[in-house]
C-alpha positions in Angstrom: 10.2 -2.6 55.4 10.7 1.1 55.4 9.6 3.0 51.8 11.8 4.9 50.6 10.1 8.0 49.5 10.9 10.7 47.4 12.3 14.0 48.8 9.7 16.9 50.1 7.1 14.4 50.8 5.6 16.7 53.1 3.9 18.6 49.9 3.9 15.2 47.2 2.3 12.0 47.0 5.0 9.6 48.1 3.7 7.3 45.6 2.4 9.6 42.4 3.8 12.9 43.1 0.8 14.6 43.5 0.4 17.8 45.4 -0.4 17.6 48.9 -3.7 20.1 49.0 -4.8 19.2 52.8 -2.0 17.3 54.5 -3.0 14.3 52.9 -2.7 10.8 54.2 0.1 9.5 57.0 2.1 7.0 57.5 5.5 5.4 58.4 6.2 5.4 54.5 5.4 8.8 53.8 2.4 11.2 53.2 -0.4 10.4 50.6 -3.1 12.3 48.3 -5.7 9.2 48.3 -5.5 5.7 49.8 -5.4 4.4 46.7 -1.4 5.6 46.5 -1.3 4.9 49.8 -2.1 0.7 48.9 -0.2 1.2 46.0 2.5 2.3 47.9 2.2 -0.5 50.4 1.7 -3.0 47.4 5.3 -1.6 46.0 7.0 -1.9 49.6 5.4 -5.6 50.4 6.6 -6.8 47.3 9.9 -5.5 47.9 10.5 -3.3 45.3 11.1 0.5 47.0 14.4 0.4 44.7 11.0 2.2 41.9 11.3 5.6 44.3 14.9 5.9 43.9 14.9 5.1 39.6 11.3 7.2 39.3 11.0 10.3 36.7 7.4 10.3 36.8 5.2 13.2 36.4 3.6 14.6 39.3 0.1 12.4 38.9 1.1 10.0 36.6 0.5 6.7 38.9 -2.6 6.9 40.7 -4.0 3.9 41.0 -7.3 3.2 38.8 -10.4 3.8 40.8 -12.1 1.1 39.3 -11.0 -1.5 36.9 -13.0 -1.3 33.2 -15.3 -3.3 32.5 -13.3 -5.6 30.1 -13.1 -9.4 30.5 -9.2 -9.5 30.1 -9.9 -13.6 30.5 -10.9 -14.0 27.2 -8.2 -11.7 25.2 -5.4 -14.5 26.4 -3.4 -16.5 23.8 -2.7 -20.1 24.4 0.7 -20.9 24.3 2.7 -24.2 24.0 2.9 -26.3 27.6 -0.6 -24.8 28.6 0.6 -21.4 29.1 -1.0 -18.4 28.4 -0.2 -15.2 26.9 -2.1 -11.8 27.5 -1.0 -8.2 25.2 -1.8 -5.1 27.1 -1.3 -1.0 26.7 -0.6 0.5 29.2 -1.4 3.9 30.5 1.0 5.3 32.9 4.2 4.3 31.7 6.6 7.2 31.6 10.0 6.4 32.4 12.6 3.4 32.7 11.6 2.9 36.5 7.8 2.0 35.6 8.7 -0.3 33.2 11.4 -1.5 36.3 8.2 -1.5 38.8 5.7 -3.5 36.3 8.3 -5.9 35.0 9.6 -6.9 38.3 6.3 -6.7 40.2 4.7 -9.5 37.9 8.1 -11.2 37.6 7.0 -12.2 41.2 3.6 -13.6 40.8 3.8 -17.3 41.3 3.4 -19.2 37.7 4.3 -15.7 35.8 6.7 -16.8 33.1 7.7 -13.7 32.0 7.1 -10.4 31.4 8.6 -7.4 28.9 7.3 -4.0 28.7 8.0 -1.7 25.9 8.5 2.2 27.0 8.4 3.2 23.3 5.0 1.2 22.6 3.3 1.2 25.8 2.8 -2.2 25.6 3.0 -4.6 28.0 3.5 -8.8 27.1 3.0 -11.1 30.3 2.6 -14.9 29.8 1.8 -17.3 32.7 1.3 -21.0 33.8 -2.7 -21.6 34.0 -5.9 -20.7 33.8 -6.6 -17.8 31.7 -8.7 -16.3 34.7 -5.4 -15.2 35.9 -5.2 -12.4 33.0 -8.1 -10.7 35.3 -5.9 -11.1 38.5 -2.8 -9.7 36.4 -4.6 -6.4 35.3 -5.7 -5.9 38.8 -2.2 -6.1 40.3 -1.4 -3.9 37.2 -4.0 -1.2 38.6 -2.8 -1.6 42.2 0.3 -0.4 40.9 -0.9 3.2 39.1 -0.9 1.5 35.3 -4.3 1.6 33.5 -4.4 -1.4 31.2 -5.9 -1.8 28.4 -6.3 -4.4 25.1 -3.5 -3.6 23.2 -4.3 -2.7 18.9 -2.3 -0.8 16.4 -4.7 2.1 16.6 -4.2 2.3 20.3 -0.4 3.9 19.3 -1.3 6.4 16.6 -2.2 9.3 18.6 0.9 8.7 20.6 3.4 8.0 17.8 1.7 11.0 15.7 2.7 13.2 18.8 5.8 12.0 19.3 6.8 12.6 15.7 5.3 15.9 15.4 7.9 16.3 18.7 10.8 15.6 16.8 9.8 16.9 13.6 9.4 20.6 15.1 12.9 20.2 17.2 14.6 19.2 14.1 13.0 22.2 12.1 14.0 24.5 15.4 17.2 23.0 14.9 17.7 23.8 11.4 16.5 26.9 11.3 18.9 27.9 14.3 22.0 26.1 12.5 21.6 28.1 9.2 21.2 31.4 10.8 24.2 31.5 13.1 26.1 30.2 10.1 25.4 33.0 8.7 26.7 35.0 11.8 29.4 32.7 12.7 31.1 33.4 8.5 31.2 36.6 8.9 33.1 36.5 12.4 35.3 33.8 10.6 35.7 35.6 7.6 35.9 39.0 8.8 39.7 39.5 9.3 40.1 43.0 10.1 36.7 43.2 11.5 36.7 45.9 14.8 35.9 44.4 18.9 32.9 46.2 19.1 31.1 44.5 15.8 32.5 41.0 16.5 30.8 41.1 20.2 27.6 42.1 18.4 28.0 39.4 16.2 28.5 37.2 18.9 25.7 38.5 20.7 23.4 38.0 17.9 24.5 34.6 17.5 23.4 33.6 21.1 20.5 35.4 20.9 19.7 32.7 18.6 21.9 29.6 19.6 20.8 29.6 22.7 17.4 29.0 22.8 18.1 26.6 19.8 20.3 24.6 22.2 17.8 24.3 25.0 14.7 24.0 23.2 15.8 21.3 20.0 18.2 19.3 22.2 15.4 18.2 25.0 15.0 14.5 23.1 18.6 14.3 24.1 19.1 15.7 27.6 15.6 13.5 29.2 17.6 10.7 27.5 20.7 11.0 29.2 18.9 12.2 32.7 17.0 8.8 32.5 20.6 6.4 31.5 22.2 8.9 34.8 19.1 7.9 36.4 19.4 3.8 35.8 23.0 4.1 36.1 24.0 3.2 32.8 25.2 6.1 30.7 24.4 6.4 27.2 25.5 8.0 24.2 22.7 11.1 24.8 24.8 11.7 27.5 28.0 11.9 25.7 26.3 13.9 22.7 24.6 16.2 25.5 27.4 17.2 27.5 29.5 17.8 24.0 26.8 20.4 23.1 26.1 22.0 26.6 29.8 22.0 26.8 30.6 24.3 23.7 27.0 26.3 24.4 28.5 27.3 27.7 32.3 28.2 26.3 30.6 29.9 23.6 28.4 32.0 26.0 32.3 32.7 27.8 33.9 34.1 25.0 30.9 35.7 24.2 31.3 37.6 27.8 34.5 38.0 28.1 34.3 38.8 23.4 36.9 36.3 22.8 37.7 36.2 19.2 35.4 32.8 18.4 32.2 31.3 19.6 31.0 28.0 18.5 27.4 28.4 18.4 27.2 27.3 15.4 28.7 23.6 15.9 26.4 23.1 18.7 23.3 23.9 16.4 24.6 21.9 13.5 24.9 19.0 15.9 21.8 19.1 16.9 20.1 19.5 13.7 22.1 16.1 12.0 21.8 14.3 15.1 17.5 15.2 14.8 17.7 14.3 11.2 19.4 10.5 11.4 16.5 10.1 14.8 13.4 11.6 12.4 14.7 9.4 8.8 15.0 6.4 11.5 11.9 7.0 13.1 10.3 7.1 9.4 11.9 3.9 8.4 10.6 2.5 11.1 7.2 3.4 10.8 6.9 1.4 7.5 8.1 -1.4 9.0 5.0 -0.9 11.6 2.7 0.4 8.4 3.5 -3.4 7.0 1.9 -4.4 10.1 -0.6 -2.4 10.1 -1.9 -3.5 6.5 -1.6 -7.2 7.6 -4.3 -6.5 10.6 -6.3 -4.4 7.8 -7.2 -7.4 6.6 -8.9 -8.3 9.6 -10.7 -5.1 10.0 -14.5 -4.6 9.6 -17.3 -6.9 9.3 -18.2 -10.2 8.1 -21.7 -11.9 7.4 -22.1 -14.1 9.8 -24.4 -17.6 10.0 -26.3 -17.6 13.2 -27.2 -21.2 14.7 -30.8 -20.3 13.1 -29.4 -20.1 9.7 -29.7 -15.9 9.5 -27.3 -14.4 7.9 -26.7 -11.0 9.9 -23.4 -8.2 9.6 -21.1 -8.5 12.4 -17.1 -7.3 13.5 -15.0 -9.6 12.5 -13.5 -9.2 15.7 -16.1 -11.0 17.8 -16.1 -14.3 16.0 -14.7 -17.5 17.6 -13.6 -20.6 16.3 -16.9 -22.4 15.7 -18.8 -19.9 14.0 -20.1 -19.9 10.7 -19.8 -17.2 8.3 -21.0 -16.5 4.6 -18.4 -15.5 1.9 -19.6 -13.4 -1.0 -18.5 -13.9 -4.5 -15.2 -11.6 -4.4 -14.7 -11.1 -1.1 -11.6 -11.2 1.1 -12.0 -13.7 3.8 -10.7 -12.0 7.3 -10.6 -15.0 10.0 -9.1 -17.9 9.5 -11.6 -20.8 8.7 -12.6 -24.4 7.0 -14.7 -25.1 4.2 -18.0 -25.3 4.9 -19.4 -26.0 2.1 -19.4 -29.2 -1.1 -16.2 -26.6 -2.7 -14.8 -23.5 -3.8 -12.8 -21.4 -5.8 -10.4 -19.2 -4.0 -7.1 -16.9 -5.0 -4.8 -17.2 -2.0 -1.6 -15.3 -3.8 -1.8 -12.7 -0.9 -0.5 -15.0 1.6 0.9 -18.4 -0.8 2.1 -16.7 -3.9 0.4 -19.1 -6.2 -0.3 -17.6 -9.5 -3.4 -19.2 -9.9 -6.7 -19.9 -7.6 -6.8 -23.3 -5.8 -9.7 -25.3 -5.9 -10.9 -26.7 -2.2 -12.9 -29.4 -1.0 -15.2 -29.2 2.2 -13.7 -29.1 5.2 -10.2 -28.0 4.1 -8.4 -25.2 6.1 -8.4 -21.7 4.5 -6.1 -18.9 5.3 -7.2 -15.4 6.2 -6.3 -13.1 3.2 -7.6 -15.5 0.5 -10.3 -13.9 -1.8 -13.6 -16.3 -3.3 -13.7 -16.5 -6.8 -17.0 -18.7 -7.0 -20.2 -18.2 -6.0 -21.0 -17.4 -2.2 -19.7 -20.6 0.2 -20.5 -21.2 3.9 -17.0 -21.5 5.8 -16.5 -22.1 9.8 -14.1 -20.0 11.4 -10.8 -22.0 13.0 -9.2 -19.6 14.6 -10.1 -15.6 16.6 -8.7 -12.9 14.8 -6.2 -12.2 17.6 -4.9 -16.4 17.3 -4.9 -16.4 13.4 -2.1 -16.2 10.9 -2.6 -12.7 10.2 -2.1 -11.7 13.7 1.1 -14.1 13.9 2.7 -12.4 11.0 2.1 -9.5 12.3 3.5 -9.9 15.6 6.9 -11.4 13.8 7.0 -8.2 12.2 6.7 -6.2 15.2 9.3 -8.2 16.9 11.5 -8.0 13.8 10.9 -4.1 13.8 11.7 -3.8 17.3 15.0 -6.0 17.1 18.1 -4.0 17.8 20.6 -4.5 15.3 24.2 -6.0 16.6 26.1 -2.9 15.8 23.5 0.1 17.3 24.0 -2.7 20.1 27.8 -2.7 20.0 27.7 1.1 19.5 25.5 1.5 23.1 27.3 -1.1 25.2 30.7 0.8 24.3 28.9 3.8 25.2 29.0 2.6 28.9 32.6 2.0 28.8 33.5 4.9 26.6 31.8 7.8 27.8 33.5 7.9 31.4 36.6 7.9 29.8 35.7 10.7 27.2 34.9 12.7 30.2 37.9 11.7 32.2 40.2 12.9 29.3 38.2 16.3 29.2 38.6 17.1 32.6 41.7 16.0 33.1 42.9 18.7 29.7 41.1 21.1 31.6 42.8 20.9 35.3 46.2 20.2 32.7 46.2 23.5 31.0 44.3 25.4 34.4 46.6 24.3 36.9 50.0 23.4 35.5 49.9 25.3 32.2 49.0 28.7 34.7 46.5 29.6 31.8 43.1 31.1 33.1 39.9 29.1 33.5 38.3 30.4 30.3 41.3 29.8 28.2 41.5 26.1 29.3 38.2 25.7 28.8 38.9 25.5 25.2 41.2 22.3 24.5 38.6 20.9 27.3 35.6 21.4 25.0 37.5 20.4 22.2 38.7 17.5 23.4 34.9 16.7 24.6 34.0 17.5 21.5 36.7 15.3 19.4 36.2 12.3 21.9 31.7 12.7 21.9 31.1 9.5 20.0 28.9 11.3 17.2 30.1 8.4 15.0 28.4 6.1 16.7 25.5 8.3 17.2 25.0 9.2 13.3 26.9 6.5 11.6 25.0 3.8 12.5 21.4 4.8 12.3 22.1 6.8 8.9 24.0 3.8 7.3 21.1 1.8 8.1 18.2 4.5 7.1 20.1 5.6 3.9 20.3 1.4 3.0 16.7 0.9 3.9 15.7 3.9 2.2 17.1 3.2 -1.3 16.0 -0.9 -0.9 12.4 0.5 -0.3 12.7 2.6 -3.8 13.1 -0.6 -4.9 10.0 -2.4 -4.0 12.2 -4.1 -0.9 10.7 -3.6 2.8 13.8 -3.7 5.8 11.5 -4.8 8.5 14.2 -5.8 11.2 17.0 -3.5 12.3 19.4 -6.7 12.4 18.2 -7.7 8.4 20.9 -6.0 6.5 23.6 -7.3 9.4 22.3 -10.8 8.4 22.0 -10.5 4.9 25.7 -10.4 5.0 26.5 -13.1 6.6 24.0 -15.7 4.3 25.3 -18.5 2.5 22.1 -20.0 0.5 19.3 -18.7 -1.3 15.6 -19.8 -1.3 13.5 -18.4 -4.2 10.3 -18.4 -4.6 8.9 -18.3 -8.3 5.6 -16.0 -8.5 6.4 -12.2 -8.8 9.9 -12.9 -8.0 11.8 -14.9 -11.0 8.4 -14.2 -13.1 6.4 -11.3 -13.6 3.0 -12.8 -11.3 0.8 -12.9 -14.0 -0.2 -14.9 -16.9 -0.1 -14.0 -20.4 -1.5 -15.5 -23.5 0.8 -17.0 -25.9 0.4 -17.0 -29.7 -0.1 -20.5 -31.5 -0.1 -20.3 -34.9 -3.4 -21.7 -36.7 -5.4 -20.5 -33.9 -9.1 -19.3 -35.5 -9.6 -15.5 -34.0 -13.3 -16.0 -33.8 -11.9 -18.8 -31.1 -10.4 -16.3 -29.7 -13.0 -13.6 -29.5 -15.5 -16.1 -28.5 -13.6 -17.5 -25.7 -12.5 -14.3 -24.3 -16.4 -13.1 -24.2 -17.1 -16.1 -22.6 -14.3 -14.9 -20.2 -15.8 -11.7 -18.9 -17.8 -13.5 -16.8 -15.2 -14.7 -14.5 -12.4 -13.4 -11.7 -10.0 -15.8 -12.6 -6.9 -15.2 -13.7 -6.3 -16.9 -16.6 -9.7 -15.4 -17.9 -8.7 -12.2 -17.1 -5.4 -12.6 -19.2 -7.8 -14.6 -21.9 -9.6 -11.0 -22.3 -6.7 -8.6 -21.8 -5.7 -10.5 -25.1 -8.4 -9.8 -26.8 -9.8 -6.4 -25.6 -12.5 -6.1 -29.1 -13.9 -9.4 -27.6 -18.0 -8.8 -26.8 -19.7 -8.7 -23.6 -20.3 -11.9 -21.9 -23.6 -13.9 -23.2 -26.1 -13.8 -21.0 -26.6 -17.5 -18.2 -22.8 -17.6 -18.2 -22.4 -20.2 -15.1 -19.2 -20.8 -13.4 -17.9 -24.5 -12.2 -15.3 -23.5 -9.7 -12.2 -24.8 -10.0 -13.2 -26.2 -13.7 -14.5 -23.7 -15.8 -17.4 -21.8 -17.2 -20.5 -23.1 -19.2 -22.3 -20.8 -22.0 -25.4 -23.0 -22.9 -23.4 -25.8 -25.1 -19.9 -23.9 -25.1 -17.9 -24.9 -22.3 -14.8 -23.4 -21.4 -12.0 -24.6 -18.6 -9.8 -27.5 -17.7 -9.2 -30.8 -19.9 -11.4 -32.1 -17.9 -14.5 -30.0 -17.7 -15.0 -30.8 -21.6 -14.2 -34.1 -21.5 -10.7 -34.6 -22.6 -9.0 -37.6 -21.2 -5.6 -35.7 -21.9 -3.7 -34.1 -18.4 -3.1 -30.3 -18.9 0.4 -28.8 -19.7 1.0 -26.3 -17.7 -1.2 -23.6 -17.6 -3.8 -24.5 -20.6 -7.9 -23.3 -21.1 -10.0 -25.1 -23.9 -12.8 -23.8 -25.7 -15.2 -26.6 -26.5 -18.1 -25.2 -29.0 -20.8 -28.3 -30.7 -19.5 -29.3 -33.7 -16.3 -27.9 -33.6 -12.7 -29.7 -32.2 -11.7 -28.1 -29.2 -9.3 -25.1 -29.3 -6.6 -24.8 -26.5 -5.1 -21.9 -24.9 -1.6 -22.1 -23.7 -0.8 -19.3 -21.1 3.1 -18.8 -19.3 4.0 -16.7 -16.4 6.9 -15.1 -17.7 10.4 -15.0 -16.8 11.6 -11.4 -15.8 14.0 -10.5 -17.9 16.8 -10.3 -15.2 15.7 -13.5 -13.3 18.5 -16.1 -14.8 21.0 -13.4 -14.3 20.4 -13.0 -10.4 20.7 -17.0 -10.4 23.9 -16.6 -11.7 25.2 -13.7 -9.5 23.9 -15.3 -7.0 25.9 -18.4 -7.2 29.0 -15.9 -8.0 28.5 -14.4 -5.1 28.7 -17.7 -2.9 24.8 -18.2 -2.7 23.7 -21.3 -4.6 20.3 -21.1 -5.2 16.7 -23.5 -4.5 12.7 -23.0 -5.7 10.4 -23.2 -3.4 7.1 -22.8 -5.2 3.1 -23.1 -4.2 2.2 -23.9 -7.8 2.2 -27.3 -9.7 5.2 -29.1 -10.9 5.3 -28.4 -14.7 5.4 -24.4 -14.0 8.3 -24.9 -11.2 9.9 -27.3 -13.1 10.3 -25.0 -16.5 10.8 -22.2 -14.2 13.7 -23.8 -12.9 15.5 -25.2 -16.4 15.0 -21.7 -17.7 17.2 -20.2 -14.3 19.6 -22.7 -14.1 18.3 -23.8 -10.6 18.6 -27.7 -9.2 16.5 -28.3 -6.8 12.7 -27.5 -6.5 10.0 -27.9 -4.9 6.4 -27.7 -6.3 3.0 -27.3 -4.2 5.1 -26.0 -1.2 2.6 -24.2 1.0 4.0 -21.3 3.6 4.4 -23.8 6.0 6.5 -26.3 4.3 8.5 -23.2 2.9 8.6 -22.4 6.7 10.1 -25.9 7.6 12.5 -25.9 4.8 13.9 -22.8 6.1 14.5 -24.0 9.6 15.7 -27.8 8.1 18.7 -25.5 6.4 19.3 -23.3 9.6 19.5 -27.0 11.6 21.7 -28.1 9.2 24.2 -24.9 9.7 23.3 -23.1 7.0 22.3 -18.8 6.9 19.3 -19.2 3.9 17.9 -16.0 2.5 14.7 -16.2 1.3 13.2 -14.0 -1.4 9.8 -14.0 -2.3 6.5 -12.0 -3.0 3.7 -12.3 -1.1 2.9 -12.9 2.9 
């Protein structure tokens, strides 16, 4: 198979682009810097796949292949999948234009047992998943390599000093942008106000505005013009194309009647283009990168160390990063566990609101599963590790995140795919006003330039272009003001279309936390003795106990904490029915204070109802949406929760996965459910 090279290849790598210092390397496919490109080259021919020359935009350098692979065990970073397939996340170094993420794509595609594979321009990341032994991930990085592509494990971190670039980019060809637009506006009102204003001071004003538009146009309008070189490139025009050739277009009939001091120049439309187009691209790219900081706060959770129990029973600091299912690991008294993991020890107290929503701590037994995120209320407790930090339910969150952030919503979709269609037809209609008023109208070239331009200008699809992404970023915007987080570019599209609603109840129809309530009768040296008792504990209905009584002492001294019952003050006890040993079942959310001597006190405590939550039921249900709760807490809460509302059905002691499977039973059954709720 013959390779088709790119041009001059007598002083470039065929393969990277490279400078030819000595000759280089010969061969029927071209000449080479290394043997490494010329492998790689081979590699790319053998497979096929010579189409990469004719789509490259490369850099001259940009795809030597490695030298050596690193020393990382790619084997043990892949994901099981369902049906024994494996899954492996890479960065990638090296990719720079549509035709490497062509070449990579395509040249995996056709590795036997390869599944798939999808890799991301924007994120330098590279998602392949394959039929087998997860050996292969080692074989799959080396083809990688082969290729010119440096791999490497993909993170979060690994795309901040590219994304901070990147912005920094835009940011500083928006502010060229803007600073260009206002000061040729300036220029451009005088020409338009000036009347009676003489030749030779309206060329100078013209002149002064190019002096300025000009290197406005070429310098700010770069993001656009390499985007609509690459869609030329892949054949598929886009709307940069449209929006470039609008603005090059009245740049170069402004720079005309600048030459020839025609009465106008529109230096100042181009400029202003430029700058709104910059702004809707940075406010997007800003919305966007709180979607990813969402992300990036879930794996936070993941990040540092951990004590971890060695088979000896040493208790030594390690990342939590290199435990496995299997190993043991010690949980201090208010700390956040990071890996998933099982009980490990007789039982323990632990607040898992950050991923349930449950208002108040759970109580587990050994051996039950635990969720990353949940924080230990009690006193230290062994716990065994389930899942890696890459296969957890931290990581899986965040990876639906990231695909919901890089979703394409349906209209930016619609808007590119009539793009295709309507761009060659914007420029037929241009060309043809041009060769219109040039050759049968007998009007010079410069004159029928005009209606040309305008006519580019009037048909460049700078609706699509700005309307779109600034509806979306002005929505998202004003929903995060308001505590609401648009992860997914196609959210608001389906919000529209839902028919249901699922609620959850903690911290979204009540406020999240509990609250004393007043009982007539009640001693206050009941009160201030209970709520001294209560310093002594995390829990939440303590901590509301003392935020009731803030005069209340310090905590006696040999306070000890039962978890999941209560706390013990020499003879005072103070928890659950139970714990002082009342036969009686607690209503709702209810701590007794049991002193020798003395009948025991209760204290009644109620998440409250915000103040607008039976309204947004009801609007709700106006609006077409009847409502459900979906709750993690026990029944009497949900069940007063939803009589107050006005909601029918609930659902107490729902955990995220049976709030997950409730979600898909509705979509199953034909229905578009939105879910509201606080929490993971």
């Amino acid at each position: 198979m013959t390779l088709l090279a790119p041009a001059e290849t007598s002083a470039a790598c065929a393969h990277c682009g490279a400078p030819l210092s000595s000759g280089g390397l010969g061969s029927e496919a071209g000449r080479f810097c290394c043997r490494g490109c010329q492998a790689a080259a081979g590699l790319v021919a053998g497979l096929g796949l010579d189409a990469f020359y004719r789509r490259q935009s490369t850099a001259a350098g940009t795809l030597r292949p490695a030298e050596a692979l690193p020393d990382t065990d790619f084997s043990a970073l892949a994901i099981p999948e369902k049906g024994g397939a494996q899954r492996l996340e890479l960065m990638l170094a090296g990719l720079s234009c549509g035709a490497c993420v062509w070449l990579v794509e395509q040249a995996l595609a056709a590795e036997p047992d390869v599944l798939r594979a999808r890799a991301s321009l924007s994120a330098r990341r590279l998602t392949v998943a394959w039929r087998g032994s997860p050996a292969r991930a080692n074989e799959l990085v080396a083809l990688i390599a082969a290729l010119g592509f440096r791999a490497a494990p993909w993170s979060p971190a690994c795309l901040r000093a590219t994304e901070d670039a990147e912005g920094r980019a835009l940011l500083r060809a928006l502010g060229i942008a803007a600073f260009g637009m206002m000061n040729v506006m300036l220029v451009s009102v005088a020409v338009w106000a000036g009347g009676d204003m003489g030749e030779a001071t309206r060329a100078l004003m013209h002149w002064l505005a190019a002096l300025v538009g000009l290197p406005v146009v070429l310098v700010a309008g770069m993001p656009f013009y390499r985007s609509a070189w690459r869609g030329i490139r892949a054949g598929r025009p886009n709307m940069d194309l449209a929006v470039s050739l609008g603005v090059l277009a009245t740049t170069a009939m402004s720079l005309s009647e600048t030459l020839r001091n025609g009465p106008y120049t529109w230096f100042d439309g181009a400029t202003a283009l430029l700058a709104l187009l910059l702004a809707g691209r940075v406010l997007d790219r800003a919305a966007r990168r709180r979607a990813r900081q969402a992300v990036a706060e879930l794996l936070a959770l993941q990040d540092g160390t951990v004590q971890r129990i060695d088979p000896d029973g040493r208790v030594a600091h390690a990342p939590a990063g290199q435990l496995r299912a299997g190993d043991r690991l010690l949980l201090a008294s208010g700390e956040r566990l990071r890996l998933d993991a099982a009980l490990d020890a007789p039982e323990a107290l632990l607040d898992t609101a950050a991923t349930t929503g449950e208002s108040l701590p759970r109580r587990f037994l050994q051996g039950e599963p635990v969720a990353a995120g949940a924080v230990n209320l009690g006193n230290p407790v062994a716990m065994r590790v389930t899942a890696a930090a890459a296969d957890g339910s931290l990581a899986a969150m965040a990876r639906l995140l990231e695909r919901a952030e890089q979703a394409r919503g349906r209209f930016v979709t619609l808007a590119d795919r009539a793009a295709r269609f309507y761009v060659p037809v914007a420029h037929a209609v241009a060309v043809a006003t041009f060769l219109g008023w040039w050759l049968w109208m007998g009007v010079s070239w410069q004159a029928a330039l005009v209606p040309a331009v305008a006519a580019l200008i009037i048909t460049c699809p700078c609706g699509l272009a700005i309307a779109v992404p600034a509806v979306q970023v002005a929505a998202s915007g004003a929903l995060f003001r308001r505590g609401v987080l648009v992860a997914s570019a196609s959210a608001l599209e389906r919000l529209a279309g839902a028919d249901c609603a699922v609620l959850d109840k903690t911290g979204t129809l009540t406020e999240g936390r509990p609250t004393l309530l007043e009982e007539p009768g009640r001693p206050a040296s009941a009160l201030r003795e209970a709520a001294a008792i209560a310093r002594a504990s995390r829990h939440p209905l303590a901590r509301a106990l003392v935020a009731a009584c803030p005069e209340a002492p310090a905590a006696p001294e040999g306070v000890e904490e039962i978890p999941g019952q209560g706390l013990r003050a020499g003879a005072t006890r103070l928890g659950s029915a139970p714990f002082i040993g009342l036969a009686q079942e607690d209503e709702g959310l209810t701590l007794w204070l049991d002193r020798p001597g003395l009948s025991p006190v209760p204290f009644r405590f109620a998440d409250r109802l915000r103040p607008d939550a039976a309204a947004t039921v009801e609007a709700l249900a106006g609006l077409g949406l009847p409502a459900e709760l979906l709750s993690g807490d026990a029944a009497p809460a949900v069940e007063a929760v939803a009589e107050a509302t006005g909601i029918g059905p609930w659902q107490a002691r729902a955990t995220p996965a049976a709030k997950a499977e409730r979600i898909a039973a509705l979509g199953v059954a034909g229905h578009k459910p939105l879910m509201v709720g606080d929490g993971i």
